[in-house]
C-alpha positions as CSV (number, residue, x, y, z in Angstrom):
1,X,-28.9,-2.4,-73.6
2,X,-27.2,-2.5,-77.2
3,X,-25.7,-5.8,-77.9
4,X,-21.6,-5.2,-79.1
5,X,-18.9,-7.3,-79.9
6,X,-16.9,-7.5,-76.8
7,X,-14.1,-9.5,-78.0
8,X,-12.7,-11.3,-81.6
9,X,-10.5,-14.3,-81.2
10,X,-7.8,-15.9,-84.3
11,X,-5.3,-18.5,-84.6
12,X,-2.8,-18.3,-87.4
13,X,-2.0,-21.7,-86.9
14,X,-5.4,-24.1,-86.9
15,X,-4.8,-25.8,-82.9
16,X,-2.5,-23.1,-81.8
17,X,-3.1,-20.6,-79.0
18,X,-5.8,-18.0,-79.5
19,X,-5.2,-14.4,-80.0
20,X,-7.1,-11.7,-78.9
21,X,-7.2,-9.2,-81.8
22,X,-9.3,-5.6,-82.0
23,X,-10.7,-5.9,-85.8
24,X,-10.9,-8.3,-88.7
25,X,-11.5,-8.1,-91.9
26,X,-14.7,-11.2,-92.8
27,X,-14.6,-12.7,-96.2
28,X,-16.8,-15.6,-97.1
29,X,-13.6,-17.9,-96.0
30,X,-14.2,-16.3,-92.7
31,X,-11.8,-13.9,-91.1
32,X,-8.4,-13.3,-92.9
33,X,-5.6,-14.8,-91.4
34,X,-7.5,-17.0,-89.2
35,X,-6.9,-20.8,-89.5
36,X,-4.6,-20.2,-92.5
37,X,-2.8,-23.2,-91.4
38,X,-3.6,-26.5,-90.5
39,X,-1.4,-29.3,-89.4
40,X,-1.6,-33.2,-90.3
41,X,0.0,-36.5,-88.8
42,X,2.2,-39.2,-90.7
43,X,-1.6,-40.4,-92.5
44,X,-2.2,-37.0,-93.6
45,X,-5.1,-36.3,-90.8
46,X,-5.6,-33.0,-89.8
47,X,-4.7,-32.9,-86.1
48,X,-5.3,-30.2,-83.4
49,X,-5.7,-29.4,-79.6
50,X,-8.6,-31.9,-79.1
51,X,-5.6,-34.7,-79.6
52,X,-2.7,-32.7,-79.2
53,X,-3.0,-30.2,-76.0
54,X,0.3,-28.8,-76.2
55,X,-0.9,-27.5,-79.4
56,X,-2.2,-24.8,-77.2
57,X,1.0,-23.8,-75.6
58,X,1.9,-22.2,-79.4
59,X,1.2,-18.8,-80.8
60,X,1.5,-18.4,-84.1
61,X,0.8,-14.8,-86.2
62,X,0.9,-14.2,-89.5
63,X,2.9,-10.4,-90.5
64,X,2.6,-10.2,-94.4
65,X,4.6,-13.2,-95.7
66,X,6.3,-14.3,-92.6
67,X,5.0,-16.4,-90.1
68,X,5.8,-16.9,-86.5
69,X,5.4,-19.6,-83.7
70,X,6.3,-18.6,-79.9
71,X,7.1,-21.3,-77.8
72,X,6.6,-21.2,-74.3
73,X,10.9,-21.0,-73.4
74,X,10.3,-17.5,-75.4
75,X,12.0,-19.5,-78.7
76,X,10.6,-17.5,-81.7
77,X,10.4,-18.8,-85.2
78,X,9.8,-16.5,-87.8
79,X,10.7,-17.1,-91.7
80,X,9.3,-16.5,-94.8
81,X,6.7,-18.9,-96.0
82,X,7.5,-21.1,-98.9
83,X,5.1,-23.6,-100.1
84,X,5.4,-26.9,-101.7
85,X,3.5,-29.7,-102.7
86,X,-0.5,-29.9,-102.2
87,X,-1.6,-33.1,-100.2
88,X,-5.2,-34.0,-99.9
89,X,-5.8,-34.3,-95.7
90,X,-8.8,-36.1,-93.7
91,X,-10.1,-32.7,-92.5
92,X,-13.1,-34.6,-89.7
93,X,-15.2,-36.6,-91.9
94,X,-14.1,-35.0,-95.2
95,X,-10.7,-34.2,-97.3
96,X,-9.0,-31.1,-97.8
97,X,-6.2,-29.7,-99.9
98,X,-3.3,-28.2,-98.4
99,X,0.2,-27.0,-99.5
100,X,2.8,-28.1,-97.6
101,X,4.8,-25.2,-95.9
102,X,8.8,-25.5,-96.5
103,X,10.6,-24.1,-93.6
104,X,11.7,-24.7,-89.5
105,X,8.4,-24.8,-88.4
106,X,6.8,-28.7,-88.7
107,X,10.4,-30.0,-87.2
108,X,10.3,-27.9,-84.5
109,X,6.6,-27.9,-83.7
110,X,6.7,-31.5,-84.0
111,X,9.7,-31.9,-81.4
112,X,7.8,-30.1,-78.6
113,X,4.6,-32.1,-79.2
114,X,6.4,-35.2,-79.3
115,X,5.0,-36.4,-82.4
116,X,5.9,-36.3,-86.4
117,X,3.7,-33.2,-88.0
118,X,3.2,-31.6,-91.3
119,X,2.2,-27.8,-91.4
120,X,-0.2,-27.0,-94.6
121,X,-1.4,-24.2,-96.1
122,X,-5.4,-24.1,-96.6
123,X,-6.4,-20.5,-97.2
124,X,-8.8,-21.3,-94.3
125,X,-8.8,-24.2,-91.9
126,X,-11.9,-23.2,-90.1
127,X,-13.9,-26.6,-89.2
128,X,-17.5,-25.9,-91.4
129,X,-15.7,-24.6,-94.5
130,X,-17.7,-21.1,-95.8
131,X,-21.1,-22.5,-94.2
132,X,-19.3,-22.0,-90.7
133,X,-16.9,-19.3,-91.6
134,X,-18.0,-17.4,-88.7
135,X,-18.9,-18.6,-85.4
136,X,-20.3,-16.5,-82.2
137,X,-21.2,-16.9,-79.0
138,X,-22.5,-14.4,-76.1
139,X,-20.7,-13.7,-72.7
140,X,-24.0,-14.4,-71.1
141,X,-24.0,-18.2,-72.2
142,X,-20.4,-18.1,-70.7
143,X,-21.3,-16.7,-67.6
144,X,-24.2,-19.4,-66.9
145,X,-21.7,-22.0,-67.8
146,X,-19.5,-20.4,-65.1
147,X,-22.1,-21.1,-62.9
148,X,-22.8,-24.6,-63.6
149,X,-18.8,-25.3,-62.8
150,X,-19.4,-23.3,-59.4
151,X,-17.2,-21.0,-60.7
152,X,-17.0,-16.8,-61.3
153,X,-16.1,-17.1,-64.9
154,X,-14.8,-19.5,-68.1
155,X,-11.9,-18.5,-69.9
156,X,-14.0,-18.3,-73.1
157,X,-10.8,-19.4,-75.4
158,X,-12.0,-22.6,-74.7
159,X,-14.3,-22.7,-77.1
160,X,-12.5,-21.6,-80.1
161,X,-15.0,-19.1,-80.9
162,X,-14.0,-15.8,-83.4
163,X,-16.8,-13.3,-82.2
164,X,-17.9,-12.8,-78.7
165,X,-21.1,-10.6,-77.8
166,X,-22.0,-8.8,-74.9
167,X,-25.7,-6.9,-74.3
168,X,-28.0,-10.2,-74.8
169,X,-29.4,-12.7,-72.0
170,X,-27.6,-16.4,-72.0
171,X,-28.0,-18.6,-75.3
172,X,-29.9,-15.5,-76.4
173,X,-27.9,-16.5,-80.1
174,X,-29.6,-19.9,-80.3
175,X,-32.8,-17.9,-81.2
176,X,-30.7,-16.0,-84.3
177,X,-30.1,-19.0,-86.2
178,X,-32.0,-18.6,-90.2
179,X,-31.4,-14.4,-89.4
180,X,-29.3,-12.0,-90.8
181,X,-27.2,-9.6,-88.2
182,X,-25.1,-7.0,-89.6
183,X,-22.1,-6.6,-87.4
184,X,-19.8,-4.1,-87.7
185,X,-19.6,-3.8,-91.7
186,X,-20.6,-7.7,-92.7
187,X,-23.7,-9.4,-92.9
188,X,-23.7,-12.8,-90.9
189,X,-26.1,-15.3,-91.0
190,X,-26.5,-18.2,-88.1
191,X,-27.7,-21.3,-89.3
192,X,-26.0,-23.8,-87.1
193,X,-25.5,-24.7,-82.9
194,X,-21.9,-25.4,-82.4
195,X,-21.9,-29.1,-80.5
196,X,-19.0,-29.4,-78.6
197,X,-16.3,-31.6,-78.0
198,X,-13.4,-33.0,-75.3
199,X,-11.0,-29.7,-76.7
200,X,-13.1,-27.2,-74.6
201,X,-12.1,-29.4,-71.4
202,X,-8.9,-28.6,-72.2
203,X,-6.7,-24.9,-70.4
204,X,-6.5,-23.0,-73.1
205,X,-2.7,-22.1,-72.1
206,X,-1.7,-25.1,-71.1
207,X,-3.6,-27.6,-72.8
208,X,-4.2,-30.0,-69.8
209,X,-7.6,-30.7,-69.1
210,X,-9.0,-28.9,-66.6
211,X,-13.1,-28.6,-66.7
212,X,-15.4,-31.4,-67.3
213,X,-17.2,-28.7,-69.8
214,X,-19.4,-31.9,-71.5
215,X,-20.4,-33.1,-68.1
216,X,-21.5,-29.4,-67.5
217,X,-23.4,-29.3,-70.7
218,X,-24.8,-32.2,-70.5
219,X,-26.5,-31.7,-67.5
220,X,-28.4,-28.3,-68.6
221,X,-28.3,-28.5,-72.0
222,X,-29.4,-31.7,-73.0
223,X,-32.6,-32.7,-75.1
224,X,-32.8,-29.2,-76.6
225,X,-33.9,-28.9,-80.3
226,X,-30.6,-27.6,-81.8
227,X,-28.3,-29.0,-85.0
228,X,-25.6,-30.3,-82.8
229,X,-26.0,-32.2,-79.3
230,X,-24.1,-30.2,-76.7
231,X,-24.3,-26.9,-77.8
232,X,-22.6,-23.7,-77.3
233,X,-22.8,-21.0,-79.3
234,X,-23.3,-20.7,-83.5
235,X,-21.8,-20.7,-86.3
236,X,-22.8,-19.6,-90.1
237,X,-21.6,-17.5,-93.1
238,X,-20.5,-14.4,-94.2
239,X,-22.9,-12.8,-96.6
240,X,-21.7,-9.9,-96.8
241,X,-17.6,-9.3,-96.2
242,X,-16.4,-6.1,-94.1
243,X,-14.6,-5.1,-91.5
244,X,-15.6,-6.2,-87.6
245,X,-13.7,-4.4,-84.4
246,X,-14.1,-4.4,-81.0
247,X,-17.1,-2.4,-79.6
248,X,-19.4,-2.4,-83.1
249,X,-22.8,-2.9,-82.8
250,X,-24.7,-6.0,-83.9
251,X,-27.6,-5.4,-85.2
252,X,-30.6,-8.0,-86.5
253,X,-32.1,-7.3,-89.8
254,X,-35.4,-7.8,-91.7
């Protein structure tokens, strides 16, 4: 069976909803579009789902210049992006410079979550900066998961990741970390697991939390060799930028 890529995941908006898409285009800053903004509390910390859950009850898009956030009434905001001043954020353990966006869309975004946010511009507010640019992870490794909840499937927006692969037996990527794949057009290399966190526990419409996904993982997964404890899925970088859609092959290389 030929392993493809079964599915591609973005969010415009770094937190925000994912959105099934059919084709990216990869640079080494990942996929365009994807993460392009981040948003950051009162102490300039970059803040997403894994605090905020409601974050998830968002979609934003990106259409040229002009970015958009749904709300879950149907309210749609959609303006022209501006950018102001840069502010240097605690992005996890390390900073990052942003732009603050001018326009509707901190207020209003702030109002429904219930707290007082900043929306910044980052070129790409992916977590690993370009040595995590992409990240990957097979429906098979889903699937078991499913089982370990007792359950016929995981919506596999929990985990936040950009390509999904279908064709190769569960955690078959673990064993593709330090090797190049070309999929689609680009050249990915794997170098990392992706250790997970209390976001994944979280409906990824809703927010709530809904699946004790670290209880799951910890039970099958633990003691394993891999970079990060609780692994699912890889991440890695671009080495070579192209376009990826829906249904292209992937293919290891020498």
């Amino acid at each position: 069976m030929s392993v493809t890529v079964s599915a591609l995941n973005t969010a415009t908006i770094k937190g925000t909803r994912l959105v099934s898409v059919p084709r990216v285009v990869l640079s080494e800053r990942g996929a365009d579009g994807d993460r392009r903004f981040f948003l950051a509390d009162g102490r300039q910390r970059m803040r997403n789902g894994k605090q905020i859950g409601s974050l998830q009850q968002l979609v934003s898009a990106l259409n040229g210049d002009r970015l958009s956030v749904t709300f879950p009434d149907g309210t749609v905001i959609c303006e022209q992006i501006q950018l102001g001043q840069t502010l240097d954020c605690t992005f996890y353990s390390h900073r990052v410079s942003g732009q603050v966006v001018e326009g509707p869309w901190a207020e209003a975004i702030s109002e429904f979550c219930g707290t007082e946010l900043r929306l910044l511009a980052s070129g790409s507010a992916v977590d690993r900066g370009a040595r995590g640019a992409v990240s990957l992870v097979s429906r098979a490794s889903l699937k078991r998961l499913a089982h370990e909840a007792g359950s016929e499937t995981v919506d596999a927006r929990r985990f936040r990741m950009l390509i999904e692969v279908d064709g190769v037996t569960e955690h078959a990527e673990d064993g593709w970390l330090g090797q190049r794949l070309q999929v689609g057009a680009a050249v990915l290399r794997f170098d990392g697991h992706v250790g997970r966190c209390l976001i994944t526990s979280r409906d990824p419409e809703t927010g709530e939390i809904t699946l004790p996904t670290l209880d799951l993982l910890r039970a099958y997964r633990r003691g394993l060799e891999t970079t990060e404890p609780l692994p699912l899925g890889v991440y890695g970088r671009v080495l070579k930028p192209g376009e990826v859609s829906v249904g292209d092959s992937v293919t290891p290389l020498p």
